[in-house]
N, C-alpha and C positions, 0 to 999 in steps of 0.2 A: 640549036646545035649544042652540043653536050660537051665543054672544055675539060679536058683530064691535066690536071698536073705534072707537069712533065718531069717530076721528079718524082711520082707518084709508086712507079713501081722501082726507084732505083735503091740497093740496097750495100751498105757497107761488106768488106771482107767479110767481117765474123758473122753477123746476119747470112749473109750466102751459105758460106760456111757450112753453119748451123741447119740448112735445107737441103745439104746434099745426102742422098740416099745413101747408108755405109756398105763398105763393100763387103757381100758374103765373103767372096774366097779369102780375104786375108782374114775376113772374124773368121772363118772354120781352120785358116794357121794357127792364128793365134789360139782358139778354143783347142787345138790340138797340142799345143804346147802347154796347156795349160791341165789339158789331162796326164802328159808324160809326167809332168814336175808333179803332179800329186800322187800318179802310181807309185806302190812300194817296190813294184819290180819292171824288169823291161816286156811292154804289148807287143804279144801278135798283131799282126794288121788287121787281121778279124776283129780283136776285140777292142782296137782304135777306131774302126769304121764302125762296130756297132758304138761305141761312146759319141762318135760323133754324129751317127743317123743318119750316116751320106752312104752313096752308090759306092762299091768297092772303085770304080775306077778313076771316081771322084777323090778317093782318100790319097789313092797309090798318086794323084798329081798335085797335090798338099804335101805329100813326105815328102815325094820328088825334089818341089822345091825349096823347102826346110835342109834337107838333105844336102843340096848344093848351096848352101850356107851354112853349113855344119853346127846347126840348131837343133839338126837330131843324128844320131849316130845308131847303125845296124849293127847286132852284134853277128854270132857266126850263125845261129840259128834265122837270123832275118826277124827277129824281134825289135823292136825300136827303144831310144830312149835317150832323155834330152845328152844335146852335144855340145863339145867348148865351145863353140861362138856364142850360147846364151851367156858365158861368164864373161865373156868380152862385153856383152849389151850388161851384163848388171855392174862391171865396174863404175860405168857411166852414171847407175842413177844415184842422184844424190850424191856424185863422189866429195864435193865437198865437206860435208857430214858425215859420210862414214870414217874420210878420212880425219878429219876434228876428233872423230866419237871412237874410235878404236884403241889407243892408248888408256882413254877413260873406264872402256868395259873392260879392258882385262887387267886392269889392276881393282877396279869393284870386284871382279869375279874371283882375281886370286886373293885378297881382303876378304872378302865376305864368304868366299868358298859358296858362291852361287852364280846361277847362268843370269850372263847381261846380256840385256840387248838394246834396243834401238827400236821403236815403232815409230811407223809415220800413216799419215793419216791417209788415205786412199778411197775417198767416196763414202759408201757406208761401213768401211773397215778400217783397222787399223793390221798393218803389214810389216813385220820383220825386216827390216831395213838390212842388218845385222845384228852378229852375235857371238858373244865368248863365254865357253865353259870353263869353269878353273881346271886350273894344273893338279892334278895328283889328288882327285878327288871322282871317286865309283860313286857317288852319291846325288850327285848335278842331274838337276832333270834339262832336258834336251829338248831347246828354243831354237828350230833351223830356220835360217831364212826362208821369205816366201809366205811362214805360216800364218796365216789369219782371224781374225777375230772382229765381231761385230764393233764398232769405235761405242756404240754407247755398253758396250760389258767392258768392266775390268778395269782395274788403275790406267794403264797406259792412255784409254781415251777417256775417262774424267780426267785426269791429267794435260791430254790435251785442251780440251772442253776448258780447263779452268784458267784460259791464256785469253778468253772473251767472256764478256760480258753473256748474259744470257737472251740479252735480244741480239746482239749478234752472230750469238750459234742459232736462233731462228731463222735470221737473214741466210745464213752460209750453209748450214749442217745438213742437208737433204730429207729435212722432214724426222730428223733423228732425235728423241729426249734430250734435253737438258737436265743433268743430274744433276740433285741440289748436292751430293756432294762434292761437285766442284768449284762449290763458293769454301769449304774449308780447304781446300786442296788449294786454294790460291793463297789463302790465309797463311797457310804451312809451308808451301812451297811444294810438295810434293800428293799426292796420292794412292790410297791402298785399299784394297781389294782381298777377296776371300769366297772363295767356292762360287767365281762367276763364270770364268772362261772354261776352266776343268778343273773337276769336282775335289775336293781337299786340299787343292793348291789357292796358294797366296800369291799376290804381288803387290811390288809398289815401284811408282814410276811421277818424275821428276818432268814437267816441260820443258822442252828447249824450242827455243823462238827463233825461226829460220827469215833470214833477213828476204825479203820479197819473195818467200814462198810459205806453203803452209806448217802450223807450227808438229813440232813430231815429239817424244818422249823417250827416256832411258828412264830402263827397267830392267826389276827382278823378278823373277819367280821363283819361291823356296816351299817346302812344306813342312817345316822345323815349326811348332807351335808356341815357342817360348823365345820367337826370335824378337830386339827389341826394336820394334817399326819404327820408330822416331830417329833412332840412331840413322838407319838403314837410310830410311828416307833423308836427312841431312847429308849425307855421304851421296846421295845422287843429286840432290839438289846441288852440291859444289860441284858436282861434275856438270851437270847441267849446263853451269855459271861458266866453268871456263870451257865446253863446247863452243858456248854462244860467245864468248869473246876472240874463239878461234873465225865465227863465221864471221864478224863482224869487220 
């Protein structure tokens, strides 16, 4: 007779968790919210169902019920496009920090007379958390929330990257490079970049170290050639510093 362990198949929450099939219909909400926030203008349902690759009658009971959450809004033509209940859901994330970190970007941004923002780390990307354009300047290039960018391009995620060790971003980072620039960038306090994320633009971006969550960074982006990096970068790094004493 063959004894099985009787704990043999018993598994924790997260393990279980971790086994459960995910569910299409809320990925194809979600995938569908995801397409409105990047269109330039507001979709036909046509050309939401072909983005998403589903049966039209499929689509129409995904808007359906977005719609009755007011996560997407029909204008008069029956076009769609996202709705205020997503700004209800993004006050939430991260309010901590945005709220810490808002005061500190629009005074960088009216000081430097450049757009701040705010990245945090999300998987293999770094994400626009927020962001402030200065006051009384035609010249500011234009960092909206949501927008993305790979974490191992660009100051914001060297900068993150430079808040571990680099066998630690092996253990955590999804298989993503370890850039040696972000053993100077810890040295500095801050890190900068040049024609990675989009072409002829700069940035430089400051770590801020989120108390039991993952670390994120404030940042600029300018295309001014003569601007002085070190200055720039000290000026985020204090703001950084007193972010991280608001979360603390």
């Amino acid at each position: 007779m063959v004894r099985m362990n009787p704990r043999s198949d018993v598994k924790g929450p997260l393990e279980a968790a971790t086994q459960v099939p995910p569910s299409q219909t809320l990925s194809r909400g979600i995938r569908a919210l995801e397409i409105l926030a990047a269109a330039e203008r507001p979709l036909s349902i046509a050309e939401l169902t072909e983005a998403l690759g589903v049966h039209r009658s499929v689509a129409y009971r995904i808007l359906r019920t977005l719609e009755d959450h007011s996560l997407l809004v029909r204008d008069d033509s029956g076009r769609v496009q996202p709705g205020p209940g997503l700004s209800v859901l993004a006050r939430g994330v991260s309010r901590n920090l945005q709220t810490a970190a808002l005061p500190e970007l629009t005074q960088l941004a009216n000081t430097l007379h450049m757009t701040a923002f705010v990245a945090v780390w999300d998987h293999q990307e770094c994400v626009n958390l927020v962001t402030v354009e200065p006051r009384h300047s035609g010249a500011a290039l234009a960092q909206h929330p949501g927008n993305r960018h790979p974490i191992a391009t660009g100051a914001p995620g060297i900068a993150i990257q430079s808040t571990m060790t680099e066998e630690r971003w092996q253990q955590v980072g999804a298989g993503n490079p370890y850039r040696s620039e972000a053993h100077e960038a810890r040295r500095l306090g801050y890190a900068t970049s040049h024609d990675e994320v989009i072409a002829g633009l700069s940035s430089i971006a400051a770590p801020i170290r989120v108390p039991g969550g993952r670390p994120a960074a404030i940042a600029v982006v300018y295309i001014r050639l003569d601007q002085d990096a070190d200055a720039v970068g000290k000026a985020l790094a204090a703001s950084a510093a007193r972010i991280e004493n608001q979360l603390a």
